[in-house]
Structure formats: C-alpha cells, structure tokens
C-alpha positions as CSV (number, residue, x, y, z in Angstrom):
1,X,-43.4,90.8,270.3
2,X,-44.1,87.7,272.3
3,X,-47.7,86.0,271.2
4,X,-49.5,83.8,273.6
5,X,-51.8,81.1,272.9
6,X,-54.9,81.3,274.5
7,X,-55.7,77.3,275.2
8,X,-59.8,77.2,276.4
9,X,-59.1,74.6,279.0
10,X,-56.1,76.9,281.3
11,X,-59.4,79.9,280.2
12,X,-61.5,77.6,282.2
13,X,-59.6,77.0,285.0
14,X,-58.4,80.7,285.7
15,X,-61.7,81.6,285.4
16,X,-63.0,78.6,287.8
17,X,-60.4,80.1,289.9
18,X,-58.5,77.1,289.7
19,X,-55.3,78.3,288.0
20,X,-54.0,81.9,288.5
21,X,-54.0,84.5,285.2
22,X,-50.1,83.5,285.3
23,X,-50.9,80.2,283.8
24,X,-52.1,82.0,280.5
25,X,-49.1,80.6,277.4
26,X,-48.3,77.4,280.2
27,X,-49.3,74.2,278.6
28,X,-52.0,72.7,280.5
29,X,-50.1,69.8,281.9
30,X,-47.4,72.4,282.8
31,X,-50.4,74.5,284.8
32,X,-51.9,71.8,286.4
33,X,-48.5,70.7,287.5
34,X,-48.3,74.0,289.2
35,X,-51.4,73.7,290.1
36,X,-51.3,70.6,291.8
37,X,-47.8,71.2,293.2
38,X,-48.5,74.3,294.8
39,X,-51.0,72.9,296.6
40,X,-49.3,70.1,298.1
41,X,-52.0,68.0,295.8
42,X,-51.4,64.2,294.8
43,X,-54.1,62.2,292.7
44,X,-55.3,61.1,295.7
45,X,-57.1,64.2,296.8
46,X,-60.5,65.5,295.3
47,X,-59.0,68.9,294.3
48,X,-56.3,67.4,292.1
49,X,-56.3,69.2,288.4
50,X,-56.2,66.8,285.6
51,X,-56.0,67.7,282.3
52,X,-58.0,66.2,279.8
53,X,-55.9,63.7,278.5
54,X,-54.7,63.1,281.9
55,X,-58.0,62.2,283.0
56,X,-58.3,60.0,279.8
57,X,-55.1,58.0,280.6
58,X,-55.9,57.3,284.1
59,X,-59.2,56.3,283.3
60,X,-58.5,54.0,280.8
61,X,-56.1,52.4,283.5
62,X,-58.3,52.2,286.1
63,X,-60.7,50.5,283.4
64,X,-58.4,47.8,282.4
65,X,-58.2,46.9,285.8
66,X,-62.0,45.5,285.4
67,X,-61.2,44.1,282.0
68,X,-63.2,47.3,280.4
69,X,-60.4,47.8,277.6
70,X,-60.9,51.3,275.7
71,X,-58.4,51.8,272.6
72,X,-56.0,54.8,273.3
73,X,-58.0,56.8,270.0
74,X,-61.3,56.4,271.8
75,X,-62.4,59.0,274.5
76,X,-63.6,57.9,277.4
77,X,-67.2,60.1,278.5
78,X,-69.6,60.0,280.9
79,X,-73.3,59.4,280.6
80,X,-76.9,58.6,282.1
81,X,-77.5,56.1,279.9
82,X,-76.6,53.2,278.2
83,X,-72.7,52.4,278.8
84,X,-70.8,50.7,276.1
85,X,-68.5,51.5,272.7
86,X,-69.9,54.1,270.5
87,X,-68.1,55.3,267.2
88,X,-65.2,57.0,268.4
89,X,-66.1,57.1,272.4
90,X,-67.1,55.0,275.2
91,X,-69.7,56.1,277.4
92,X,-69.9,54.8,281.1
93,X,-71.7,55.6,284.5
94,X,-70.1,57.0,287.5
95,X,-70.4,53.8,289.3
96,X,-68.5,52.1,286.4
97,X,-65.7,54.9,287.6
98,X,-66.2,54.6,290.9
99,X,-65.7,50.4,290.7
100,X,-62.5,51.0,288.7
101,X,-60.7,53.2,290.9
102,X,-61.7,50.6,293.8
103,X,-60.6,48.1,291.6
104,X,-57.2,49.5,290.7
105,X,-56.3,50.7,294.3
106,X,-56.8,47.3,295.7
107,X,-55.1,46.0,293.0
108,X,-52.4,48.4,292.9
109,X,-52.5,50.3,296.3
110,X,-52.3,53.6,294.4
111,X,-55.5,55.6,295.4
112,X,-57.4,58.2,293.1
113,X,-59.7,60.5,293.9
114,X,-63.6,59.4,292.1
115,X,-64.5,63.0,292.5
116,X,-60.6,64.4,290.6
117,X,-61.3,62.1,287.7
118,X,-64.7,62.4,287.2
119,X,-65.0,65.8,287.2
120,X,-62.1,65.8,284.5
121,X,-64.3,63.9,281.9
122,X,-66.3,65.0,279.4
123,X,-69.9,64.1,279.8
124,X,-72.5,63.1,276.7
C-alpha cells in the first residue's frame, strides 16, 4: 500500500485549477516545476507558480536590492498598513514589492513578474 501525503498548498492549486489532480504526493516545488514547465512559464510571466518559500526567497532578493534586509527565519507578508519588522515577520506594501522588482531588474536585468510574486505571499 502506497500512502500519499496530502500537502494544502498542491490542494489549493488543483483546486484553483492551477495544478492537475496528478500533482497530489509531488512536492510542491516538484508541481510547480511542472507546472511552470509545461506551460512554457519563466518568472517573468504573471502566471508563473511559486511556492511559498519560493516566493519568500525571491522576495527577500528583490528586497536587498533596495537595502530592505529581511533575515532568512523571518517571513516576508503583505499588508495595508504600517510596513516594517514585526516579531517573526515583516510586513510591506505592494508598492514596496513593486519598487523591488524594478529595482532588481535594472540592477540585474532578470525580470519578475509583480503580479507572480505577489500573489504568492501571504497577506496580514
């Protein structure tokens, strides 16, 4: 008998129609590998899947770009309000997002999609 973990973020995206019932027992970088491969997506495009601590990464190195440093242990998440440190997270605005990615492909000439990213973090 062969068990399968059932991870809540590939339940998500199978039922956001993201990720096909095939991704169930995939790890989630695995599926959105697939994912993103089989539709010819690069980071680039708005549709691209991150996972969660994809989207954390790539954040956090977009950030650094405009001298925002988050520690790897703290989560990056979105808000309304205030942006700044908080215990174990670090809350920012879209446009702080937004400005990064800017930032980083002029700095870097690799291009992310706003939209990709910032619909990959958590909110408060």
């Amino acid at each position: 008998m062969t068990t399968i973990l059932i991870d809540p973020w590939v339940e998500r995206q199978i039922a956001a129609g993201r990720l096909a019932p095939g991704a169930r027992g995939l790890t989630r970088e695995h599926a959105a590998r697939q994912h993103n491969d089989a539709n010819g997506l690069t980071p680039e495009n708005p549709d691209f899947l991150y996972t969660p601590g994809q989207a954390q990464t790539v954040a956090r190195e977009a950030l650094a770009v405009i001298r925002i440093e988050v520690p790897t242990r703290t989560r990056v998440v979105l808000s309304d309000g205030c942006a700044g440190p908080r215990c174990t997270y670090y809350l920012l605005n879209i446009g702080q997002i937004e400005a990064a990615i800017e930032e980083h492909r002029l700095s870097t000439g690799e291009g992310i999609s706003a939209d990709a990213l910032i619909g990959a973090l958590p909110w408060e």
